[in-house]
C-alpha positions, 0 to 999 in steps of 0.5 A: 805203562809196561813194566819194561818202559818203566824199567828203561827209564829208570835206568836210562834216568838214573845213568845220565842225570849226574853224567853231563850228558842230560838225562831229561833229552835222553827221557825224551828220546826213549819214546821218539826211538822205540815208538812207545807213547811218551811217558810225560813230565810226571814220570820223568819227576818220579826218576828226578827224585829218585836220582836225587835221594841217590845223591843225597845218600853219595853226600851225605857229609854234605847233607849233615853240614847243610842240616847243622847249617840249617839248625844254626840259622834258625839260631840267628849263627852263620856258620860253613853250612849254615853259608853254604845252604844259602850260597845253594839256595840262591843259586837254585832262584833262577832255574825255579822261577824261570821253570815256573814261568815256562811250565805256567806258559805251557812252553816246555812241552814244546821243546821236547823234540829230537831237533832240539835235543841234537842242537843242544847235545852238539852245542852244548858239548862242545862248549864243556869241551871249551871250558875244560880245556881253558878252565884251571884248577884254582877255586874248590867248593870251600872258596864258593862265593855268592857271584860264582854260585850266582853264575852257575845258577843262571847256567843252571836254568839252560838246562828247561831247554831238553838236552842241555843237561843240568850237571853239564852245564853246571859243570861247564860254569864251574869249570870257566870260574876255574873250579877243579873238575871234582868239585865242579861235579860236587857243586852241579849234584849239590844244586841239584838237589833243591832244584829236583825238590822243587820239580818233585813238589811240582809233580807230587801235585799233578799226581794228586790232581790225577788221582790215578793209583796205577801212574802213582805206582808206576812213579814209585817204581821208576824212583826206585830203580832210578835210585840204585842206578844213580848210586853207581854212576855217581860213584863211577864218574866221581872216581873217573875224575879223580884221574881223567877228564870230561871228553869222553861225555864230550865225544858221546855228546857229539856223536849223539847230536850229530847222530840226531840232527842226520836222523832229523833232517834225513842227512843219512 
């Protein structure tokens, strides 16, 4: 890989994985638009976890409490972290076995096409334009309970289907359950975090089976400069929502998938 594709992926990674506007459709993209070899899924777990020690670093509050939760567990105590590690965990259940499953079967790679990307981003916008419209803001991150984090787990798992985008349709539940929009964002990066863990383990092993030094320097690379990325667009969208709401990423979705779907099936 050039050093400019791994610098566009990084930054193309980076920028969209916690805007609900899904970052593995717009990894998928880049080689369909600018003729470059397809990157594969071990490159777009590199910028996985990049994006993810981003977010642990935005909360890192949240990070502290899920430790002492965690530390209090092993103690045999229940406490605020320790209930919402757990909450956290089973919501991660379906995304990993059902991403399991499809890996085991082969069935992903499939998926990684423009048609379906176009489908996903039209569809799927238009139901986070949906839930944002008819969902109040009634519940908050402290009233998360175990049939609402099981709702949004299983909308999680949506997201193997590329352009779906996992923050989105995490944010999309969660705005339907009546989770005001910040926490709704709050809670998609929190679940993010044991899912893109478990996808980085995953990837850590095909590198090993690899053995290559050049695609694990090229991992490295795109980590971190996914890293930084990530930092500022967390930071922007959680300030956006202080004062706005989801359209535009509404609109952006729109207009891509539309866009694809002409490129496709030659509409243009």
């Amino acid at each position: 890989m050039t050093l400019l594709q791994i610098v566009v992926l990084a930054v193309v990674q980076g920028i969209t994985e916690f805007l609900p506007i899904s970052s593995s459709g717009h990894l998928i993209l880049v080689p369909e638009l600018t003729d470059w070899p397809d990157q594969g899924t071990l490159i777009d777990v590199a910028v996985h976890v990049g994006t993810l020690l981003a977010v642990m670093l935005y909360f890192w509050r949240d990070i502290g409490l899920l430790l002492q939760g965690a530390a209090s567990l092993a103690r045999g105590r229940l406490d605020r972290g320790g209930r919402l590690l757990l909450l956290l965990a089973v919501g991660t259940v379906p995304v990993v076995l059902i991403g399991f499953w499809l890996h085991s079967q082969d069935l992903i790679a499939g998926m990684r096409s423009a048609e379906v990307i176009g489908w996903t981003m039209l569809l799927f916008g238009l139901v986070l334009y949906w839930a944002d419209r008819v969902g109040n803001a009634s519940q908050r991150m402290e009233t998360l309970n175990l049939g609402q984090v099981v709702v949004v787990g299983l909308a999680q798992a949506l997201a193997l289907i590329p352009g779906t985008s996992r923050s989105g349709i995490c944010i999309t539940a969660a705005r339907f359950l009546g989770f005001e929009r910040g926490d709704a964002a709050r809670l998609a990066m929190l679940l993010a975090i044991p899912t893109i863990l478990a996808a980085g383990l995953l990837g850590g092993v095909e590198l090993w089976k690899t053995d290559s030094l050049s695609l694990g320097q090229d991992a490295l690379t795109a980590a971190g400069l996914a890293f930084v990325t990530a930092l500022i667009a967390i930071w922007a969208m959680m300030r956006w929502l202080q004062r706005a709401t989801y359209t535009p990423f509404v609109i952006y979705r729109i207009v891509l998938g539309v866009g694809l779907l002409a490129w496709v099936y030659g509409w243009a």
